[in-house]
C-alpha positions as CSV (number, residue, x, y, z in Angstrom):
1,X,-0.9,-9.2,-2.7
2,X,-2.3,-11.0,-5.6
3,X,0.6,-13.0,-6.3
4,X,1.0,-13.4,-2.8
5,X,-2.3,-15.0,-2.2
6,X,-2.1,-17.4,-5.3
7,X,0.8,-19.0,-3.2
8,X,3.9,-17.3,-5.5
9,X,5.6,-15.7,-3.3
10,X,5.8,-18.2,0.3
11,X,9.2,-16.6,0.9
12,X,6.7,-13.4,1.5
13,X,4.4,-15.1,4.2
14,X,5.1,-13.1,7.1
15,X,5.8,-9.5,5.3
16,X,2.3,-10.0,3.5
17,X,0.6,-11.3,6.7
18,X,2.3,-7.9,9.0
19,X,2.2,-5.5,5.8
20,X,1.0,-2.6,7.9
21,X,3.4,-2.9,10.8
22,X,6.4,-3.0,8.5
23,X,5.4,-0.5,6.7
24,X,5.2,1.5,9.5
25,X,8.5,-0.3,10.7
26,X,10.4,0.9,7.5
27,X,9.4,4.7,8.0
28,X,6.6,4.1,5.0
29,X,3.5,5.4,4.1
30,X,0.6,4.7,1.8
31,X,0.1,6.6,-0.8
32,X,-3.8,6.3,-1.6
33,X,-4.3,6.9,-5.2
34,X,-6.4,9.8,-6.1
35,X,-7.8,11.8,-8.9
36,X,-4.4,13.4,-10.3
37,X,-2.8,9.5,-10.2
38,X,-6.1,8.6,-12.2
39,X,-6.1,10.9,-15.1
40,X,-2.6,11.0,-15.7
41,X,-2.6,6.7,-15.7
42,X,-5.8,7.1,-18.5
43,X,-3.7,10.2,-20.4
44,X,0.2,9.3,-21.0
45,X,1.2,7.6,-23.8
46,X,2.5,4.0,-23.1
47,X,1.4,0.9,-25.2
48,X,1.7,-1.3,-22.1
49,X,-2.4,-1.5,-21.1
50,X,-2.2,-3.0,-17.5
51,X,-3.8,-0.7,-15.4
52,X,-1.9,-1.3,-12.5
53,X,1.5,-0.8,-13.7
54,X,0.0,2.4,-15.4
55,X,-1.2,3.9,-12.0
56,X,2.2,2.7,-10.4
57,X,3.9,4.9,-13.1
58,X,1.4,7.6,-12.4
59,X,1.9,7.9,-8.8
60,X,5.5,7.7,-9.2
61,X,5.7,10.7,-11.7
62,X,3.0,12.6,-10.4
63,X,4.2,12.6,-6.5
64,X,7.9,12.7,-7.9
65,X,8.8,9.3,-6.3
66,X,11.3,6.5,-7.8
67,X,9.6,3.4,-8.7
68,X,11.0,0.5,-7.1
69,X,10.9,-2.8,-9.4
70,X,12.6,-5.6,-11.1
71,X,9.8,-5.6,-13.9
72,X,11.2,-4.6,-17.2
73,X,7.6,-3.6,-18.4
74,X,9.4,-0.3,-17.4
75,X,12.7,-0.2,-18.9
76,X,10.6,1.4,-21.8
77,X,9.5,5.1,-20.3
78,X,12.9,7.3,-20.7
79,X,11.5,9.6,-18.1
80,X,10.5,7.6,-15.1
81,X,12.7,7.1,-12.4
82,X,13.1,3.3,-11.7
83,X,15.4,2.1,-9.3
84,X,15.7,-1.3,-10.2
């Protein structure tokens, strides 16, 4: 949402504006980060420091989910799965 409110993604207006009924819409859920995502984001070793994209990674692993991005910042972790 960041980007989206610093007016980089217009293409994105309406998605960011009804996130929660297309989530909803696409068979989606949140996943809420908790303790588990946490530690593991603080613990594995990654030289890339933005905390964001280290709980991204975290929840991904932890829950056994595919991270979906076209951000090479993750091209670099051999055991994630990306699907890019």
């Amino acid at each position: 949402m960041n980007k989206y409110r610093l007016g980089k993604l217009p293409e994105y207006t309406y998605l960011a504006e009804n996130y929660l009924e297309k989530l909803h819409e696409f068979g989606a859920d949140e996943l809420l980060i908790n303790t588990q995502h946490t530690y593991f984001a603080g613990k594995f070793e990654w030289s890339h420091r933005d905390p964001f994209d280290r709980l991204l990674v975290a929840q991904a692993f932890t829950e056994n989910m595919f991270l979906v991005t076209n951000d090479s910042v993750f091209h670099s972790i051999p055991w994630l799965d990306v699907l890019w």
